[in-house]
C-alpha positions as a printed NumPy array, in Angstrom:
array([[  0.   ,   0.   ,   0.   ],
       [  2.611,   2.653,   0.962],
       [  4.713,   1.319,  -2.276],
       [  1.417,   2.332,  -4.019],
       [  1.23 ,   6.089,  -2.842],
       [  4.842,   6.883,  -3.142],
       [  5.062,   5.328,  -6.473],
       [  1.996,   8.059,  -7.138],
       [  3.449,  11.297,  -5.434],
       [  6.595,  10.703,  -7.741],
       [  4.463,   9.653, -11.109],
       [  4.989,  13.361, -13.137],
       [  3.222,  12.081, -16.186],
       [  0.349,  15.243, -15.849],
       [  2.998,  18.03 , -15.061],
       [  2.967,  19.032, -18.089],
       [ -0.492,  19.389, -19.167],
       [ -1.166,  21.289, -15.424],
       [  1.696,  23.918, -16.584],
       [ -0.075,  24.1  , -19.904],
       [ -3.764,  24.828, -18.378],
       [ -1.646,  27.686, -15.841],
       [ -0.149,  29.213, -18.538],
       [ -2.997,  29.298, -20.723],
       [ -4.808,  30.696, -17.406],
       [ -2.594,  33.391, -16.898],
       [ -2.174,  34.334, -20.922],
       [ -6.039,  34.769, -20.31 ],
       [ -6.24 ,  36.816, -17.309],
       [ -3.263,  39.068, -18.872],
       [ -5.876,  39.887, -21.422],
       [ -8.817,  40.85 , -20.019],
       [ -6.952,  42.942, -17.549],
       [ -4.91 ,  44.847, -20.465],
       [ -8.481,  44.651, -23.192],
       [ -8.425,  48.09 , -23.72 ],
       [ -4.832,  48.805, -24.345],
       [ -4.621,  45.604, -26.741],
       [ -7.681,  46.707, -28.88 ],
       [ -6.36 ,  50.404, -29.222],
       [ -2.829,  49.34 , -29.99 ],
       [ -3.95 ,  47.199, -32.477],
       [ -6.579,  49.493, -34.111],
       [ -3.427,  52.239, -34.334],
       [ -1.743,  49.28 , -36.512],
       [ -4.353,  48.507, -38.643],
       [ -4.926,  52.03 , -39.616],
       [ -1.56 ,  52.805, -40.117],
       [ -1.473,  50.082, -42.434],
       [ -4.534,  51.181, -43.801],
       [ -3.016,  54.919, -44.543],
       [  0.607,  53.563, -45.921],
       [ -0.764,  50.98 , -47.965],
       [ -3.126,  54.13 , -50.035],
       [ -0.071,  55.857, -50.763],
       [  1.575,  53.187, -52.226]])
């Protein structure tokens, strides 16, 4: 039984898909906390490519 449970605590098979979900978590919560500076920065881009691309 014990063999059972230590063999368990030092299986790290599902380490990597639990740093996966965290950093997926975080990526998430970085964007809703910075929404409005993402949307404006990239409406600046897309206009400036919208201006530079009518002169050419």
């Amino acid at each position: 039984m014990l063999r059972k449970i230590k063999s368990a605590l030092k299986d790290n098979a599902g380490m990597g898909v639990i740093e996966v979900i965290l950093i997926i978590v975080v990526l998430i919560g970085l964007v809703i906390i910075f929404k409005g500076q993402i949307t404006s920065l990239v409406n600046s881009i897309l206009s400036k490519i919208t201006t530079q691309a009518n002169r050419i």
